[in-house]
C-alpha positions in Angstrom: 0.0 0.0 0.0 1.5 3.4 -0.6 1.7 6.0 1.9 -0.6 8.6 0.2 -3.3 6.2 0.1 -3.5 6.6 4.4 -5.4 9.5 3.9 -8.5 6.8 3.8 -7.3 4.6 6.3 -9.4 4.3 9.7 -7.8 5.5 13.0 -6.7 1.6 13.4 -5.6 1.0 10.7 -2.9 4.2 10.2 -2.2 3.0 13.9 -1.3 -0.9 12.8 0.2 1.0 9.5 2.3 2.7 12.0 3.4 -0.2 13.8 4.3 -2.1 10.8 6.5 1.0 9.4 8.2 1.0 13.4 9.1 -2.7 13.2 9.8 -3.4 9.8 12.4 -0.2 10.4 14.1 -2.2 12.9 14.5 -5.3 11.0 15.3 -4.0 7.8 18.0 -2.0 9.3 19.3 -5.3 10.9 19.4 -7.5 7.7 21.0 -4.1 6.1 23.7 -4.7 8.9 24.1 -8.1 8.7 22.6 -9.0 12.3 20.3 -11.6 12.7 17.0 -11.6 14.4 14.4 -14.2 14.9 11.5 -12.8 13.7 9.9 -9.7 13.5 5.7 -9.2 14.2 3.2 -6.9 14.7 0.8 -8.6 17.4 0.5 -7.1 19.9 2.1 -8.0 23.5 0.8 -7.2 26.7 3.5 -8.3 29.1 5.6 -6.3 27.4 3.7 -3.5 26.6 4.6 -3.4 22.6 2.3 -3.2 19.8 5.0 -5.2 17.9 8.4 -6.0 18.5 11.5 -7.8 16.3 13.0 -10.4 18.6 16.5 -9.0 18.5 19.5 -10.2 21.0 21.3 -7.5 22.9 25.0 -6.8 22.7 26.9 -8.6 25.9 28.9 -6.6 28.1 32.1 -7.7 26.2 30.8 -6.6 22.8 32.9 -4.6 20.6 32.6 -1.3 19.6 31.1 -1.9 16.0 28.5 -4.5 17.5 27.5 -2.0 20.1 26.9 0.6 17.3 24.9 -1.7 14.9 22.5 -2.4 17.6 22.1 1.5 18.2 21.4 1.7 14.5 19.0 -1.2 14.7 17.2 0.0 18.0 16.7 3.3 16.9 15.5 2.4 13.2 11.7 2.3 14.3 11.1 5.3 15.4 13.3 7.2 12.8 11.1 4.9 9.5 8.0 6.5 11.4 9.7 9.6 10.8 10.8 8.8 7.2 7.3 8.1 6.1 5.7 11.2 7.5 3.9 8.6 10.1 3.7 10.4 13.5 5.7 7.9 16.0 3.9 5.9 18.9 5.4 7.8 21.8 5.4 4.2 24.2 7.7 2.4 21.1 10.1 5.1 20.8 10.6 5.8 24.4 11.3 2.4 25.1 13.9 2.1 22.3 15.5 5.4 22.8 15.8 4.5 26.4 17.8 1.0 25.7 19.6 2.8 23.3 20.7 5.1 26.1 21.2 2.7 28.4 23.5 0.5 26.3 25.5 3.4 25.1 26.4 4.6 28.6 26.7 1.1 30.2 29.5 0.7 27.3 30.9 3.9 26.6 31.4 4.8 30.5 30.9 8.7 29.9 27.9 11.1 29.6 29.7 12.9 26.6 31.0 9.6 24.9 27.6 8.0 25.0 25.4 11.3 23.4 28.3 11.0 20.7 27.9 7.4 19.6 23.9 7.8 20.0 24.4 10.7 17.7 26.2 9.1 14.5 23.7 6.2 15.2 21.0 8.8 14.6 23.0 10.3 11.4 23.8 6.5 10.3 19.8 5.3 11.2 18.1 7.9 8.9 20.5 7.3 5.9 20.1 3.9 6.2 16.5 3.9 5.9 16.5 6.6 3.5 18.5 4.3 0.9 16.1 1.2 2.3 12.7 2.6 2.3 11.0 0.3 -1.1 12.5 -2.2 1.2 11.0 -1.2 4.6 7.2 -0.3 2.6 7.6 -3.8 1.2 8.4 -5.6 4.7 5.5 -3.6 6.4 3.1 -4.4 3.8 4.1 -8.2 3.9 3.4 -7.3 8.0 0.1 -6.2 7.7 -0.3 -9.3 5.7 1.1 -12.0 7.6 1.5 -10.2 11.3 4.7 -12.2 11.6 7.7 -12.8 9.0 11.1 -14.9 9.8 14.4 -13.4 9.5 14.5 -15.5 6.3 11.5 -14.0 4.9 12.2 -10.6 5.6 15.7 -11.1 4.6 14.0 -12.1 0.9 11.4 -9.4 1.0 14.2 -6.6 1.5 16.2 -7.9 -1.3 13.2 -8.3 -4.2 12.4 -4.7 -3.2 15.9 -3.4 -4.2 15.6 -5.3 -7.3 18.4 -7.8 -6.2 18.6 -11.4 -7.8 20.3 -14.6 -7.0 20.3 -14.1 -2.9 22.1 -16.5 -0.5 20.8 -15.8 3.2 23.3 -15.7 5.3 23.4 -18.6 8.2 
């Protein structure tokens, strides 16, 4: 579905729209890095409070520097393809994400000034990333709103035919 088509969309439906944009951000922008996830969905969870959620792995303590800045990238994607698509972001999602963003760059960076730094080229690297990825991120949402949940697999395809690319191995 394209974007200028929401004008007719219900108050639900722009809001699972929404949702679908927010997630498929965050796993687009992890396939683009090469990180793997299990799946991302759009069904709602109550325990945690999410209207979707990609089942991503933090960094441990002793990750390096590069692994720590993919998964700023990738935890800040969501809220920043909201932004990309003119979508007004779910305040709940991207407080939660901006929040673990924070919290992992300080718990690895050490310093108040360090950790605003790296969250800050995640932000620059986030909304180019999406910007070159965004057929890619329309196509995962609308395969979303379709099928509510998508393996990495899946998505990993779906991202790739929407850049026009042939002849894909998924990585293992």
């Amino acid at each position: 579905m394209r974007l200028e088509e929401d004008q007719t969309l219900t108050r639900k439906e722009r809001e699972l729209r929404s949702t679908a944009i927010h997630e498929a951000g965050h796993a687009v922008a992890s396939i683009v890095l090469r990180r793997k996830f299990r799946y991302v969905t759009i069904v709602p969870d109550p325990k945690r409070g999410s209207a979707g959620h990609v089942h991503i792995a933090p960094p441990s303590s002793d990750a390096s520097m590069p692994v720590l800045f993919d998964f700023l990238v990738r935890t800040l994607a969501g809220h920043y393809a909201e932004r990309e698509f003119g979508l007004r972001p779910r305040r709940d999602g991207w407080e939660a994400d901006r929040h673990m963003a924070i919290d992992y760059a300080f718990e690895f960076c050490g310093s108040g000034e360090e950790a605003t730094l790296w969250i800050r080229l995640a932000t620059i690297r986030t909304r180019r990333l999406l910007a070159i990825w965004r057929d890619s991120i329309e196509a995962v949402a609308d395969a979303l709103i379709d099928q509510k949940t998508l393996d990495y697999e899946r998505t990993f395809l779906i991202t790739h035919a929407a850049k026009g690319c042939e002849a894909l191995v998924i990585p293992r």
